[in-house]
Structures are given as structure tokens and as C-alpha cells.
N, C-alpha and C positions, 0 to 999 in steps of 0.2 A: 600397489594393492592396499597402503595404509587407507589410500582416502578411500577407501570401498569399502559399503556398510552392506554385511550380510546378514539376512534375517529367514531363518529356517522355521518360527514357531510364533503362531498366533499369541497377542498378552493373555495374561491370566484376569481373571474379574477382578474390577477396585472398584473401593467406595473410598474415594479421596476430595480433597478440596488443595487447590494452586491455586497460585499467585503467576498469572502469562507476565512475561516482560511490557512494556512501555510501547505506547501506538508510537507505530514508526513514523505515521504521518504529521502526525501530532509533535512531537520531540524535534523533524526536519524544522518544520513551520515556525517553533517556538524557538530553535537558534538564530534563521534566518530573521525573525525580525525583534528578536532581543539584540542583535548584529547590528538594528535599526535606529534600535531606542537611547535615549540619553542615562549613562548610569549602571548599574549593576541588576545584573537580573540572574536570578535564580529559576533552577530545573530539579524537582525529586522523581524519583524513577525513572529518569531520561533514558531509554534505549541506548544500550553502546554495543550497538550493530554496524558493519563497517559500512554502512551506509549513513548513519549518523555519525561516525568516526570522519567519516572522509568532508562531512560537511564541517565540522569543527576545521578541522584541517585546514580546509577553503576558505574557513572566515580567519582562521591566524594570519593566511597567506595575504588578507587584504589588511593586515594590522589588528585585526580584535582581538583582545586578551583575553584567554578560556584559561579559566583554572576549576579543578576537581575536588573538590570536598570528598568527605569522608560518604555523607548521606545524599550530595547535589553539587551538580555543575554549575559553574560560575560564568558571564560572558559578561563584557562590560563594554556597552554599546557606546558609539563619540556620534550618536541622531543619526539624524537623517542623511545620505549621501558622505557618514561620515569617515567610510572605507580612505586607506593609504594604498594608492597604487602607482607600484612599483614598475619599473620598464623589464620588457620580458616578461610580464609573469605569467606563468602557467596554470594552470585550476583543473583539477582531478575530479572528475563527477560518480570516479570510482562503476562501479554497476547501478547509481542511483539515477532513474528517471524524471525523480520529483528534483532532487538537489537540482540537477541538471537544467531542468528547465526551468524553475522556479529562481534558480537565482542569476540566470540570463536575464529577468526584468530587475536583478535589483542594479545589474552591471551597466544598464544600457547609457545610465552617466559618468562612465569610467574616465577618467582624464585624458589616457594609454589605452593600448590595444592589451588585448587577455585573451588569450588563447584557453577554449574552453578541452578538455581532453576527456576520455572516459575508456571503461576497459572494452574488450572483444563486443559483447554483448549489445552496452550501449552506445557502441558505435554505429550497429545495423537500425535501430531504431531512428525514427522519423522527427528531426527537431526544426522541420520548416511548419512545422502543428503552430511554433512559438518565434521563429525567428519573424515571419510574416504581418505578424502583428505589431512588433518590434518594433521593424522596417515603417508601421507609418506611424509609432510614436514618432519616430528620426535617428533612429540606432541605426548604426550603418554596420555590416560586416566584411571582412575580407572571408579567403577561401568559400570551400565550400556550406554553402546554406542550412542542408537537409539533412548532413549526417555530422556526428564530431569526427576530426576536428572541428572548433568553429573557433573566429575570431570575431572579439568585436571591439567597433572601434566608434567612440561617441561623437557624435554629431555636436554641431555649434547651436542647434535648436533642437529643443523637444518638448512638442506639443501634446495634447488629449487626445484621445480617439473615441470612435465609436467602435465596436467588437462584435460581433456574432460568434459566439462559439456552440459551434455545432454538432459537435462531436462526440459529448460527457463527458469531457475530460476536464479533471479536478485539477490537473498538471497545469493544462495550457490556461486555461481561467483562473488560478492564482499564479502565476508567470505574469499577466496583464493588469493586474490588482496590485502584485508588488510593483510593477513599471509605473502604473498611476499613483502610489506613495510618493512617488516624487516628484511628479509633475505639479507644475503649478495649472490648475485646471480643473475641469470635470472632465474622469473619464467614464463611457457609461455600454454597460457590458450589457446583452443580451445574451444569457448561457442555457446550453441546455442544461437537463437536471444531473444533480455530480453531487460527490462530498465537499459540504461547505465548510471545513474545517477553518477556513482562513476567511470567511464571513463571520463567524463566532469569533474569530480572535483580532478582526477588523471592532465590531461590534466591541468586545469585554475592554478593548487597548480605546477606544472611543475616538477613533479612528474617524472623518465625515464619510458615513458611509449610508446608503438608502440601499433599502430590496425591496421589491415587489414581484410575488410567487403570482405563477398559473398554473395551471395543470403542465403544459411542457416547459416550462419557462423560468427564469427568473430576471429581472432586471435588475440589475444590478451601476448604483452612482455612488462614483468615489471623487473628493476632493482631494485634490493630492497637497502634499505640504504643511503638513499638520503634524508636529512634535510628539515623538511617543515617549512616553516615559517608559520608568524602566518597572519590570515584573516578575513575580513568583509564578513558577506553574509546577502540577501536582500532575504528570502524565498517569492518566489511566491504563490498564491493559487495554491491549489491540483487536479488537475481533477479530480482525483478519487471520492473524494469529492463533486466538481461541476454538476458530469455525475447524482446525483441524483434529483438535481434542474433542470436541460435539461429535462430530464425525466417529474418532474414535469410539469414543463412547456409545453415542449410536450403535453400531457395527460390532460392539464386543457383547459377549455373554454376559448377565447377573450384575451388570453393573455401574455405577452412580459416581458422577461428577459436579462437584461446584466450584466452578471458577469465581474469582474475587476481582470486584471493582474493573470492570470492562468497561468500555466506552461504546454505547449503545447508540450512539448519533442516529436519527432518521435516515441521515443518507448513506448510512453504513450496513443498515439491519436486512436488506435484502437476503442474504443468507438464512437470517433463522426465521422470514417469513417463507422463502421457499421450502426449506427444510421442516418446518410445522403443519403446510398444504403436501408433504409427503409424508407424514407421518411421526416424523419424531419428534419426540417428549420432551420440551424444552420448557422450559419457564424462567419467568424473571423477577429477581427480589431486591428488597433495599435500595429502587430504585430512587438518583435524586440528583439534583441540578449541578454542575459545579462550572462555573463560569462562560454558562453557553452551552456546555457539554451535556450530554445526559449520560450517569453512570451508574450500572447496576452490578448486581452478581448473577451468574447463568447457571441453572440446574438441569442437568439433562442425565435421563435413563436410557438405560439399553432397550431400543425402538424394535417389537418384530412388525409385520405386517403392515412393510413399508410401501407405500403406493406411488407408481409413476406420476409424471405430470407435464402438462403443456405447459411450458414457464411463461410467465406474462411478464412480454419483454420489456413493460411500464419498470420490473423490478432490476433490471440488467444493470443500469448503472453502480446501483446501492447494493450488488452482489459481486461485479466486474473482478474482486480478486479472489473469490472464494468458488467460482465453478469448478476448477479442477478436483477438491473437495468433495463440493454438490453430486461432481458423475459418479462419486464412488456410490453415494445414496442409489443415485437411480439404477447401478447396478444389481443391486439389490432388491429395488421395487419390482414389484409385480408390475407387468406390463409395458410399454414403449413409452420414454421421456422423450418430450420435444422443446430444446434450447434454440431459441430462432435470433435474427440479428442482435450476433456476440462475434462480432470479428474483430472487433477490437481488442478481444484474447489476444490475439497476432500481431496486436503492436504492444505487449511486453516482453519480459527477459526476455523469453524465448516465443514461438508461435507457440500460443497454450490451446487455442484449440484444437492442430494438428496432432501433440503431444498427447492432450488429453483422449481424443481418439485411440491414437497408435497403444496408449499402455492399456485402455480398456480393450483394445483386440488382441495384447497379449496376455490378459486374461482370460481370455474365451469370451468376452462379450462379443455379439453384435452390433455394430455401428454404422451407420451412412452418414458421412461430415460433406457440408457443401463450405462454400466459402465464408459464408455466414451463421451456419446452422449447425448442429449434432441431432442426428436420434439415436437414443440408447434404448435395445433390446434390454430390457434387467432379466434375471435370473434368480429369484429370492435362492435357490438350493446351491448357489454356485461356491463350488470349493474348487481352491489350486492347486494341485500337486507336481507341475512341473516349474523347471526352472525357467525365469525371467532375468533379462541382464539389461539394465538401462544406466543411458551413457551420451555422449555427445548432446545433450540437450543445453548448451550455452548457459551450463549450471546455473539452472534458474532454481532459486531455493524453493520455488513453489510444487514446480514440477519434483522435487527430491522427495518433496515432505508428504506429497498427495501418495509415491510410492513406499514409504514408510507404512501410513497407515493403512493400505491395502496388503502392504503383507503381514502385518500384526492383525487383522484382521477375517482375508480371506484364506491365508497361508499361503502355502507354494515355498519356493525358494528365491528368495530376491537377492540380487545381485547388483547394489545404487551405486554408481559410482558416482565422485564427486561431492563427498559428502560436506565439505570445508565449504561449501553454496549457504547453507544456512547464517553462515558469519554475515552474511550481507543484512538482513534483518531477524533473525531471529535464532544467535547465536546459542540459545538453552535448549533448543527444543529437545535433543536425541537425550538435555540430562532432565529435562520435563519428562520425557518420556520411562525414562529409568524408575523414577520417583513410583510412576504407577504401576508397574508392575513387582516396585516391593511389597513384600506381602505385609505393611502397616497400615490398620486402618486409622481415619482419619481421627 
């Protein structure tokens, strides 16, 4: 029962200002190719989420020296391809989707076979998304292809490719970008639209890299073989992260939030555009550039006369980890939300679209989920007063933290089990949460 978090009583109104932890995407990306770079590279406010934990881990395991300062992580890259690998070794992806896949392309010229491993979770997940592409760099694997375990074992050749990624996935298209870092070649992607976080840091590391946008599209050519030096980075806070406190906020009485230096990326911001076309009062300040990035601070009041919406699925990609979230809103709006091709909820931690239905019907909402779809009945008057117990969801932090804020919000009695899920990315949240409901203004 320790790990069960019970919450009998809506927050009280704040008017505060935080500091969210480190974009987890950001922090993965920035080991993995300071892991790459020749020399010492520096991280301040690096995420130490066991997801970023476990990728540290993974680059010690191929020889790279991580040491911890007082204020920032240390990692001291030996270039390009300049991993020591060891016979037998094994590599922990932990619950992490991105480590996992992402550093499957930096392996594909491993000397040795490396057995890639990850927990319950990430094992049900789907890693021929990444192995497939691999395969016609000239990475070869043993076992099985599609789920971990995986093994891989490097080929005598490995050439450039051509890619289509069709999917939106930010996972499998920086998976193929770190594989072409080391190819001698052009390799040249065709992705649908994703978070380019590893284009900005292709770009700022001055990496040979072209893009050319379209409306669905991007083209993307990378020269592989090109010496990265080594780098400081300043991680911002996480939207992904902060879209649960907006939420909050939103959804509580008489009360004012400003979050500090979030990372507002284009292809991240889908949430607070869908969240502002339903009503709630967000704005953005102090906006400004930091190496690619764009970072602000986010002001949001307590939202009444919240309004349904037909989500324009153009925004899905740049919202894909913040729906869970999102439903609580439309719970609340007036009228029927309609979330259309989002099935790709169901290829993370856990299926989030199913999830996300199932806890809004033990709330009392109405829902009709298809395989790709949600509509939510909202109910602006809807109070809980009975108990709710959720559990077996392949402790996916997301799904934990979506039923946190519904019960600090709409009441009832919640009963989360699994609460030790947040250590995977966003180890502060329940003392984030503490924070707001002392009664100190800011």
C-alpha cells in the first residue's frame, strides 16, 4: 500500500510560480550525442529521471566517463563511433522508448553483438518501427526483431539509405539520423511532421545536415562523418511535463500559475494550441531563442466556460504526449470533443487511448473510443464523489499523473496505485504538486 497514493480532497487556490524539471527529450538527445562528440561536454538542469538515469548507465556501459558536478553533468565523448564494446554486453533501455530506440542507431557499428533489454513495459512496444531501417543501413540482428530483447550484431558494410517515415514518430527519425552520423554518405529521410529536437541539435552541433518543410513533410539530408565537438547545454523545462499543471490550473478555483523557462518548440506546442481553441487562458512571456530552441515562461488562470472541440488532427503529432491531459479539459467543456487519428497513444507505456477512455468512464463521463478515435461527452457541472481505484496500467507515469490531477480537481476518492511510475520522467512531480497547495504566495 506504500506505493498507493490517496487523494480524498480537491487543491486549494495558488497563485504560484515553479521551476518544472528538465525536457526529458532534450537531456536523452544531449547525452546521446555528447556520448558522440570529441571532449568534455556539459548539461545544467539535466533531468535525473530513471529514464535519463538509465541512459547514462548505457553510455558507461559502452566506456564513456559521466561524472556529476554540483550544478551539471559531465560526459566525455572519445567522437565518433568512439564507444568500447565489450563481449556480452547487455544495455538496459530501462521504461525508456526514446533511449531504446535512439541509441539502436548509434550501435548499428558495434564491433560485438549487444543485446538490447528493457522492463515489462518496453518490451510490449513495437521496435521493428526502428530495427527495419537498420536492416538496410546493414545492421544485422539476431533474436527476435519487433519486441526487446534485441540483439545486434554489425555488419562488414554500412551504407546510406533512403527512409520514409510515416508514422510521426520523433523516436524512429532520430534512431535513422543518429545511424547516418556515421555513415560515410548521404542519408536522406522523408519524415512525417514530429518533434525536431534532434534537427536543432543536428543544426546548433553543425552537423551536414539540409531540411526542407511542406505542409506534411519534411526532407530531411545528412552527411554522415563529420566530427562533433564537444558542448554545453542549458535544458529547459519540459512541456510535456508543465501541460499537467496548465491543466491543473485550469480545472482549480481562483487560481494563477507561472511556470519558468519551458521549451516551447513548434513541434511541441500542440497542447497549448488545443487547450487555448477550448478555452483556457494561457499566454506566453519572455519569449527567446536558445540554440535552436525556443523558450518561454507560461501564464495560465483558472479557465470557466470551457468549450468542446473537434481536434484538428494536422495538431496530433505536436500534442501526441499530452492527450491524456487534454481529456480532462474536454471533460469539462461544454459539449462533445472529437480526437480523430491518435492511435498511436497505443503504442506508448501503456495503450493511452484505452486508459484514457476507461478512467474518464470511471468518472462518469461518456465516451465512444474506436481504434483510432475518442469522443468525450463533457459535463462542465461534473463532481465525483465515489471511489475510483486504478492499477495495472504498466505504470505508465503519464497515465498516474492524468489521475492525480483529476482528483485534485474534480474530487471523489482516488486510489493510484503505482505511484514510484513518475521516477521514470518526472521524479518531482507529487513534491511539485505539495509546493501548490502550501498556502505561500508567490
Amino acid at each position: 500500500m506504500n506505493n498507493c497514493l490517496n487523494i480524498n480532497k480537491k487543491i486549494k487556490p495558488f497563485n504560484k510560480k515553479i521551476l518544472i524539471d528538465g525536457d526529458k527529450s532534450l537531456s536523452i538527445r544531449w547525452a546521446l550525442l555528447a556520448s558522440q562528440a570529441k571532449g568534455k561536454s556539459k548539461a545544467y538542469s539535466l533531468l535525473k529521471s530513471e529514464d535519463v538515469l538509465d541512459t547514462l548507465k548505457c553510455l558507461k556501459k559502452l566506456g564513456i566517463i559521466i561524472k556529476w558536478k554540483n550544478t551539471y553533468c559531465e560526459i566525455y565523448g572519445k567522437g565518433l563511433n568512439g564507444y568500447t564494446y565489450k563481449k556480452n554486453l547487455t544495455l538496459n533501455a530501462g521504461n525508456s522508448g526514446t533511449l531504446g530506440r535512439l541509441i539502436l542507431g548509434l550501435l548499428i557499428h558495434s564491433k560485438r553483438k549487444i543485446k538490447l533489454i528493457g522492463d515489462k513495459s518496453l518490451s510490449k512496444r513495437d521496435f521493428s518501427r526502428v530495427t527495419r531501417p537498420l536492416k538496410r543501413f546493414g545492421a544485422k540482428f539476431s533474436q527476435n526483431q519487433n519486441k526487446l530483447p534485441i540483439s545486434i550484431i554489425r555488419s562488414k558494410f554500412i551504407k546510406p539509405i533512403n527512409y520514409f517515415e510515416d508514422k510521426g514518430s520523433a523516436q524512429c527519425k532520430s534512431s535513422v539520423m543518429l545511424a547516418a552520423l556515421n555513415t560515410q554518405g548521404e542519408t536522406r529521410i522523408k519524415a512525417k511532421k514530429s518533434r525536431n529536437h534532434t534537427e536543432l541539435l543536428f543544426k546548433y552541433l553543425k552537423i551536414p545536415i539540409k531540411i526542407k518543410k511542406t505542409k506534411k513533410y519534411d526532407f530531411i539530408k545528412i552527411k554522415g562523418k563529420k566530427e562533433i565537438k564537444s558542448f554545453n547545454y542549458r535544458i529547459p523545462s519540459d512541456i510535456s511535463s508543465s501541460a499537467f499543471f496548465i491543466v491543473l490550473t485550469a480545472l482549480s478555483n481562483n487560481s494563477k500559475l507561472l511556470i519558468k523557462n519551458v521549451n516551447i518548440n513548434s513541434s511541441r506546442t500542440g497542447v497549448l494550441k488545443i487547450l487555448k481553441k477550448m478555452g483556457v487562458k494561457i499566454s506566453t512571456k519572455n519569449i527567446k531563442d536558445y540554440k535552436g530552441e525556443k523558450i518561454a515562461d507560461i501564464f495560465v488562470k483558472s479557465s470557466k466556460n470551457l468549450t468542446s472541440i473537434n481536434c484538428p488532427s494536422n495538431l496530433n503529432s505536436s500534442a501526441i504526449d499530452e492527450f491524456l491531459i487534454i481529456f480532462l479539459i474536454a471533460a469539462k467543456a461544454k459539449g462533445v470533443s472529437y480526437f480523430k487519428k491518435i492511435s498511436e497513444l497505443n503504442q506508448k507505456e501503456s495503450p493511452r487511448l484505452k486508459w484514457g477512455s476507461k478512467i474518464l468512464k470511471m468518472m462518469g463521463i461518456k465516451t465512444v473510443l474506436t481504434s483510432d478515435s475518442l469522443k468525450i461527452w463533457g459535463n462542465p457541472e461534473l463532481k465525483i464523489n465515489h471511489l475510483i481505484k486504478v492499477k495495472d496500467y504498466l505504470k505508465d507515469h503519464r497515465v498516474f499523473m492524468m489521475c492525480v490531477i483529476a482528483g485534485l480537481t474534480f474530487g471523489g476518492n482516488w486510489k493510484i496505485y503505482d505511484k514510484d511510475s513518475i521516477n521514470t520522467s518526472f521524479p518531482s512531480f507529487l513534491k511539485k504538486i505539495k509546493e501548490l497547495n502550501e498556502n505561500k504566495k508567490r
